[in-house]
C-alpha distance (Angstrom), angle and dihedral (degrees) to the residues before:
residue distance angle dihedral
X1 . . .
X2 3.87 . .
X3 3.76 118.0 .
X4 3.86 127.1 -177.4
X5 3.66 108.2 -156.4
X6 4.28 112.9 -163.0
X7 3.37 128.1 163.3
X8 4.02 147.1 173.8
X9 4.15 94.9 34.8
X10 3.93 80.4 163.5
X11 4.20 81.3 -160.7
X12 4.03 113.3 -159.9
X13 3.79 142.4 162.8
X14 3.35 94.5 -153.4
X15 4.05 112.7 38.3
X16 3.34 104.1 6.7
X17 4.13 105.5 42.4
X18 4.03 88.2 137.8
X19 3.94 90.4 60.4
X20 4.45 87.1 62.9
X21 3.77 87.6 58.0
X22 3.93 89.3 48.7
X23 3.87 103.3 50.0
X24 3.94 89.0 48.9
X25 3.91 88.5 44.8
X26 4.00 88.3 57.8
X27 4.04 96.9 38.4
X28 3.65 73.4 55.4
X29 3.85 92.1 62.7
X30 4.05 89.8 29.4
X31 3.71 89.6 59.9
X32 4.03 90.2 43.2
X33 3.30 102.5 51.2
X34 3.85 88.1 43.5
X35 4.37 97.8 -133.5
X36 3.88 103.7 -165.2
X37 4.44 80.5 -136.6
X38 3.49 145.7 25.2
X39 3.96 123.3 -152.0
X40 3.70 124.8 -171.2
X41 3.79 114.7 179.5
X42 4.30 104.6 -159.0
X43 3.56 142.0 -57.0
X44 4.06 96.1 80.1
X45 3.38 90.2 155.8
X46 3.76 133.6 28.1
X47 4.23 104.2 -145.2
X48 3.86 99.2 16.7
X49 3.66 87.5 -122.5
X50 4.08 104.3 166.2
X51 3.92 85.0 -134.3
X52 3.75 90.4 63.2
X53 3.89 94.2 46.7
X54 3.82 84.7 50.8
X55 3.79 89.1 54.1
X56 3.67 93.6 46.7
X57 3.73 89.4 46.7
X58 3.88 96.2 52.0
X59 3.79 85.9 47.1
X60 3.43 99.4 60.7
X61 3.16 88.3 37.0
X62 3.87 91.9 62.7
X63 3.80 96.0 47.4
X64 4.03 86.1 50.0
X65 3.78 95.4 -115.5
X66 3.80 104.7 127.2
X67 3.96 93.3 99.9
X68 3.98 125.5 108.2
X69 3.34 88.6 -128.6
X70 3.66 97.0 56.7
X71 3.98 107.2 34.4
X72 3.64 133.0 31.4
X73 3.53 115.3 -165.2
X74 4.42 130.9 -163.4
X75 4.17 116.5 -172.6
X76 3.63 119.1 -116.5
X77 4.10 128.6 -145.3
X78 3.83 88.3 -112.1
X79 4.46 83.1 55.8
X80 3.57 83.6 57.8
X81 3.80 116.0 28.4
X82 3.71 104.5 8.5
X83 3.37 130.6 -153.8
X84 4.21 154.4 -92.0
X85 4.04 113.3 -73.7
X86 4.01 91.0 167.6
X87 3.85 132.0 35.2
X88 3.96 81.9 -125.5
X89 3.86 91.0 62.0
X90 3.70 92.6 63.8
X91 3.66 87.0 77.2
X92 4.04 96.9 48.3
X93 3.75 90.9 41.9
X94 3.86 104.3 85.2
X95 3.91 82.7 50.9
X96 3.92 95.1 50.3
X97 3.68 91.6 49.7
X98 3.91 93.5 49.2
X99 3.55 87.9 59.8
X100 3.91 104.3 48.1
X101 4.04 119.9 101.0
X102 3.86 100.1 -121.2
X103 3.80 90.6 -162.0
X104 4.02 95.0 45.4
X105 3.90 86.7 51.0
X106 4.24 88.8 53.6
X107 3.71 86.0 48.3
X108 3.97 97.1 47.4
X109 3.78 87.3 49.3
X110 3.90 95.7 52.4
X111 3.70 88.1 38.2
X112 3.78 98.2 59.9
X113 3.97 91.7 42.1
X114 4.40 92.8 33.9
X115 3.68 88.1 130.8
X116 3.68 95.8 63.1
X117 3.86 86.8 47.4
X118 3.85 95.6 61.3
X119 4.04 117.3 98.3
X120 3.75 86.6 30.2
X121 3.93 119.7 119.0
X122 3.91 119.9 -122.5
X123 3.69 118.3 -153.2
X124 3.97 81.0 -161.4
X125 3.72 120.8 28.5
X126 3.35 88.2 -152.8
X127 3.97 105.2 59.0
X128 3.28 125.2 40.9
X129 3.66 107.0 -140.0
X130 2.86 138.2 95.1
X131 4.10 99.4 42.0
X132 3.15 139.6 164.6
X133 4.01 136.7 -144.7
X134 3.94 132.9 -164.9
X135 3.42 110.0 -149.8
X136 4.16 111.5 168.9
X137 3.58 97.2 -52.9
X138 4.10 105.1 -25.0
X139 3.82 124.8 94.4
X140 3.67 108.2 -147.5
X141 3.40 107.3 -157.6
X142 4.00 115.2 -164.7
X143 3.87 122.1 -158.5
X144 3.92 137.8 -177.0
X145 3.55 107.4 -130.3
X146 3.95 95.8 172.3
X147 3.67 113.8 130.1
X148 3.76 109.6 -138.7
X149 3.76 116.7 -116.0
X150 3.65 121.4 -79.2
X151 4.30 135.3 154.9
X152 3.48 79.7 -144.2
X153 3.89 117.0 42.0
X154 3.74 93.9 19.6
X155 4.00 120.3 12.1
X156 3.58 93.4 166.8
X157 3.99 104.0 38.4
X158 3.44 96.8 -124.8
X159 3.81 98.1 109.1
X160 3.78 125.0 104.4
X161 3.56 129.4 -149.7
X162 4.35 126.8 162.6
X163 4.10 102.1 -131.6
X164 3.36 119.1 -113.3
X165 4.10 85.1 -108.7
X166 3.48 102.3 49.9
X167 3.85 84.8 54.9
X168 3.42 89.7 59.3
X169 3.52 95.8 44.4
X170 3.77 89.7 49.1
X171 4.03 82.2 61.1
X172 3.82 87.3 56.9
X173 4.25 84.1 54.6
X174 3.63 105.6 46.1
X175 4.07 87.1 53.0
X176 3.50 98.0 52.4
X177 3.64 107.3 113.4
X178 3.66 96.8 -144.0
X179 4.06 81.7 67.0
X180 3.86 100.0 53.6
X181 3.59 111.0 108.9
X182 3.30 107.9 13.1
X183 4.05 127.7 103.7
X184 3.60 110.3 -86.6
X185 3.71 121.0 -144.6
X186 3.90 123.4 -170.9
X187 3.73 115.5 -146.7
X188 4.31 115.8 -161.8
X189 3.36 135.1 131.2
X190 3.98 104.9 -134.7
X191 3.98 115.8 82.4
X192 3.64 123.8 -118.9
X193 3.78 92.1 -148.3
X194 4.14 125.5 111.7
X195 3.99 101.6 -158.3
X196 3.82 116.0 54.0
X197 3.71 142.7 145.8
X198 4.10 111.5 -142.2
X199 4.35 88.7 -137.8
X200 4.16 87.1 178.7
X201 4.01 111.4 105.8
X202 3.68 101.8 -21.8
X203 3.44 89.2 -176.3
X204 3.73 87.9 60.1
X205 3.78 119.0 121.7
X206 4.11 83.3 -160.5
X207 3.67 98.1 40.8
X208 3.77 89.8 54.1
X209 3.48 96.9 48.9
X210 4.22 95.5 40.1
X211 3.74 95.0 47.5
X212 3.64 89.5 64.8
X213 3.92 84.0 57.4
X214 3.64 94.7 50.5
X215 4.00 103.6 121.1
X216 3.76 149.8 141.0
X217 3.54 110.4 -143.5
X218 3.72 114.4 -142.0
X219 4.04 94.9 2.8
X220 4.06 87.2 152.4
X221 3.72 86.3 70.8
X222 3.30 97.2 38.0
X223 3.75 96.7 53.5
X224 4.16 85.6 47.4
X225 3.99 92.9 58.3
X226 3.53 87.1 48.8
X227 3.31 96.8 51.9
X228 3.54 96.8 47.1
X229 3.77 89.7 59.0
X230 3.79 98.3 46.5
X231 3.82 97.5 -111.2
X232 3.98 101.9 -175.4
X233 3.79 99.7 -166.2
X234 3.90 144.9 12.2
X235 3.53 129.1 -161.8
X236 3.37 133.5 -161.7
X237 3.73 155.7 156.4
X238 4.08 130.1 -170.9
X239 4.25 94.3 106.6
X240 3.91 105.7 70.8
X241 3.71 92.0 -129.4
X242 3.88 131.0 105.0
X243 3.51 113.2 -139.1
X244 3.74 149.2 119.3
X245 3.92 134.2 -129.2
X246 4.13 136.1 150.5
X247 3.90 126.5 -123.5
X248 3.53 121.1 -170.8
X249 4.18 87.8 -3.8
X250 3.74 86.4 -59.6
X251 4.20 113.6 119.0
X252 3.68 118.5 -138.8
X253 3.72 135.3 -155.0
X254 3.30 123.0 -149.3
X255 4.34 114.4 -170.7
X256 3.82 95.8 170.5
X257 3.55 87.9 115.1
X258 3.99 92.5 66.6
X259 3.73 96.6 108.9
X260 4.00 108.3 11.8
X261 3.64 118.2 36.1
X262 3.57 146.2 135.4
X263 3.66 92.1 -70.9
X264 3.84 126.4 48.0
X265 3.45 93.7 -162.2
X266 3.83 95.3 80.1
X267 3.71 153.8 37.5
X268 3.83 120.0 -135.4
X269 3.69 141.9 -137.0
X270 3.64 138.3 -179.1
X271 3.56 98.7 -134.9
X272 4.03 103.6 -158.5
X273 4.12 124.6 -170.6
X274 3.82 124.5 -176.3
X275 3.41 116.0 -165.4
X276 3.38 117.1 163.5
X277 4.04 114.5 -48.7
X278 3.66 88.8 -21.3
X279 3.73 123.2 91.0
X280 4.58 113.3 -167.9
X281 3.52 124.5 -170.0
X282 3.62 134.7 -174.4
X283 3.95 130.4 166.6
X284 3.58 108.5 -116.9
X285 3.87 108.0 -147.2
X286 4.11 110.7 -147.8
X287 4.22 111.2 -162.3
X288 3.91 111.8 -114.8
X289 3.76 91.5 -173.0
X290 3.67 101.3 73.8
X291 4.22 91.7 80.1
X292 4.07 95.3 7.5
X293 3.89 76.0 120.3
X294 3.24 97.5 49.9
X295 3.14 99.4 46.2
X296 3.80 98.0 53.8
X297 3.76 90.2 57.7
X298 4.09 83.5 62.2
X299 3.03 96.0 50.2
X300 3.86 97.2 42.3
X301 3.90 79.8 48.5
X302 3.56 101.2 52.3
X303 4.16 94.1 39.9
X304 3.84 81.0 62.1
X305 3.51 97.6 53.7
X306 3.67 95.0 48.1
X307 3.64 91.5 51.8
């Protein structure tokens, strides 16, 4: 099986116009290089405006991708809370966040993707993480690793923590029968590293002061569960790096370099094959350059119109 794994597209008509042009260029290459799966691990969206979600639906939709058995999908902080366009909305954010309906937001998300929910099994009808999806002979298992919003435990709502019931009801998954000898693949967006460089808009005021804020609360436990019911791999997104490590023998993917990186000149994917007992990866890079030009003039276009 061939899996490409991208993550934090951060889509928006408004800041991020450049990032539309990107996702279509790598369903492009998705399509191409006919992967039996894609995986993308949080961060869909960049403001969790409802008009974005609409775009991202209709463009999947377009490129035939909104199918369970094509596209697995994991929300992101920025689907929920998003994030800072302006210096000035550093100030308002704490506010903003206070007053959005975390629940309504998980429900939104799974709404605009519901297709690529279907054929999945629920521990509990009624939430929709964790889940779990049999596809040939790999569970993907999809959790919600977004930490509800506190001034306390997370100011900036980029924290992650796995509630106290969807650990239980991740119990009720990894003893289902139907799972039991099969690969097991962990989809969430927060990182289970401890050493990391935030690459993404270093000249960021927000960035700078978020990255500091980046953390998985209660990853020790975590990482034990998983372990304890032979997990083989987790992928991820959340830091805007591409890279690969192991904790506690497990190997982790992280694709939150796919659009913003270290180097402009490309778009990334974790390119994932399962053959057997063995599981390859290799980042595929994708050229921007061909229609960076282009793609300015859009944008310049569009900035225009808006003004």
């Amino acid at each position: 099986m061939k899996i490409a794994h991208i993550s934090d597209l951060h889509i928006s008509q408004t800041n991020k116009f450049k990032n539309i042009h990107f996702l279509k260029k790598i369903l492009d290459y998705i399509i191409k290089e006919n992967y039996d799966h894609l995986v993308i691990t949080g961060d869909l969206v960049d403001n969790s405006k409802r008009s974005d979600f609409k775009l991202l639906r209709n463009i999947f939709k377009d490129y035939n991708m909104l199918k369970s058995n094509k596209m697995s999908l994991i929300i992101g902080n920025h689907d929920i809370f998003g994030g800072i366009e302006t210096a000035e909305d550093i100030v308002n954010f704490p506010k903003k966040c206070l007053l959005i309906n975390y629940k309504k937001k998980v429900e939104e998300f799974t709404y605009y993707f519901r297709e690529c929910f279907e054929n999945c099994y629920f521990p509990l009808k009624s939430e929709f993480f964790p889940f779990a999806k049999i596809l040939n002979n790999i569970v993907f298992i999809g959790v919600n690793s977004i930490q509800k919003y506190s001034r306390i435990r997370n100011l900036f709502a980029s924290n992650g923590k796995i509630s106290k019931k969807q650990n239980k009801l991740l119990d009720e998954i990894f003893k289902k029968p139907d799972f039991q000898n099969k690969k097991k693949i962990i989809l969430i967006h927060h990182h289970f590293s401890k050493y990391y460089n935030c690459i993404h808009n270093k000249n960021s005021i927000w960035m700078n002061v978020e990255r500091l804020t980046l953390k998985l609360r209660g990853k020790k436990k975590i990482l034990k569960k998983f372990n304890e019911n032979n997990i083989d791999l987790i992928l991820h997104g959340h830091l805007h790096e591409m890279n690969e490590y192991f904790v506690n023998d497990i190997k982790v993917l992280n694709a939150g370099g796919t659009m913003d990186n270290n180097n402009d000149l490309f778009l990334n994917i974790n390119e994932i094959e399962i053959k057997n007992d063995d599981i390859m990866n290799t980042i595929i890079k994708i050229p921007k350059y061909k229609f960076e030009k282009k793609i300015n003039q859009h944008f310049r276009k569009n900035k225009q119109m808006a003004v």
